[in-house]
C-alpha positions in Angstrom: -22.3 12.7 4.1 -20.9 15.5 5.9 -17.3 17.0 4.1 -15.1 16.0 7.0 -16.3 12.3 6.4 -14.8 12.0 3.2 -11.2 12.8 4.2 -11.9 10.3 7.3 -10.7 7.6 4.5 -7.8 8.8 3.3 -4.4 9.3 5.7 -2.1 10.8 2.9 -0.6 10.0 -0.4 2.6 7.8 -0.6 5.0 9.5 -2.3 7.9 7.2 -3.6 9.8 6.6 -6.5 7.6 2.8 -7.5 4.6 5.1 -6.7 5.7 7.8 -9.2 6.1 5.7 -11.7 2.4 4.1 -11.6 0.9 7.5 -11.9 1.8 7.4 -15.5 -0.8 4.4 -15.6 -3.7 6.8 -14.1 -2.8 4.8 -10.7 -2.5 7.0 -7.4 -1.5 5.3 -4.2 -2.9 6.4 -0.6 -2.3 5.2 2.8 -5.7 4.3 4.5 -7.1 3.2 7.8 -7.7 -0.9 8.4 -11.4 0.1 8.4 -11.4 1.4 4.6 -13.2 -0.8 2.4 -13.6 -0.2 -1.5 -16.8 1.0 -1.6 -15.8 3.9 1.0 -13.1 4.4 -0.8 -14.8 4.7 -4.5 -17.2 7.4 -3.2 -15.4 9.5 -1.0 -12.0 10.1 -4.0 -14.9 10.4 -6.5 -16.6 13.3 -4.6 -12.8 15.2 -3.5 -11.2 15.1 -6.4 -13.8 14.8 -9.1 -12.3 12.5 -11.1 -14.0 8.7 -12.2 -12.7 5.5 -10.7 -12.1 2.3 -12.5 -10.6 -0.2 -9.8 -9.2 -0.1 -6.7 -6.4 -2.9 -5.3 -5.8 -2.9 -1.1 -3.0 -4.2 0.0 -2.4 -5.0 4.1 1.2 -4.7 4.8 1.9 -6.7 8.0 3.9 -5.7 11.2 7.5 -6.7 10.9 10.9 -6.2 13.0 14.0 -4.8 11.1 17.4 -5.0 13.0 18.9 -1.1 12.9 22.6 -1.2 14.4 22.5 -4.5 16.1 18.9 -4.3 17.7 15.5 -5.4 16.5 13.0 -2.6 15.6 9.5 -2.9 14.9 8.1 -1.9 12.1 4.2 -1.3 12.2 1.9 -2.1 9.2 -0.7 -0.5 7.8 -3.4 -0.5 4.7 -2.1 0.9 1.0 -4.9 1.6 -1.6 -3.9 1.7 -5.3 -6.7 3.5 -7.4 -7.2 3.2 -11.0 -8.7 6.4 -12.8 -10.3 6.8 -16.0 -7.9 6.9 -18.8 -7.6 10.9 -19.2 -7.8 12.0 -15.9 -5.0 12.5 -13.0 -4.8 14.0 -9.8 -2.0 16.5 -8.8 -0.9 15.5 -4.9 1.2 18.9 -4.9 -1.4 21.3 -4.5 -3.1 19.6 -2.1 -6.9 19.6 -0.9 
């Protein structure tokens, strides 16, 4: 699998304040494509950041409006993976890859 593959499965980190507070259960959360699938997932954070991984939870958040000012706004959805690491091991968002 060529490098640029394995970043083809992650979009970013999410960065927020419920997220924050489940890395101090070795959980990181990143937003992924609707075509991620665990077993993508498992191999290609195991081989960027070198770290093991226990479990992973995805979660679909759905399209939704939200009135703004008076006036309905949609809201798109996308795919959220939460990933489980050994207990020990961490990875640091803020330097980046």
């Amino acid at each position: 699998m060529a490098k640029f593959n394995l970043y083809d499965k992650i979009l970013s980190p999410l960065v927020t304040e419920k997220t924050t507070n489940l890395s101090e259960q070795n959980k990181i959360v990143f937003k992924v494509p609707s075509s991620a699938n665990k077993k993508n997932l498992k191999t290609n954070i195991e081989k960027i950041f070198k770290v093991n991984v226990t479990k992973i939870n995805i979660i679909n958040k759905q399209n939704r409006t939200k009135l703004t000012r008076g006036k309905k706004v949609k809201v798109s959805g996308f795919k959220k993976a939460i990933i489980t690491l050994k207990k020990g091991q961490s990875i640091d968002l803020t330097t980046g890859v």
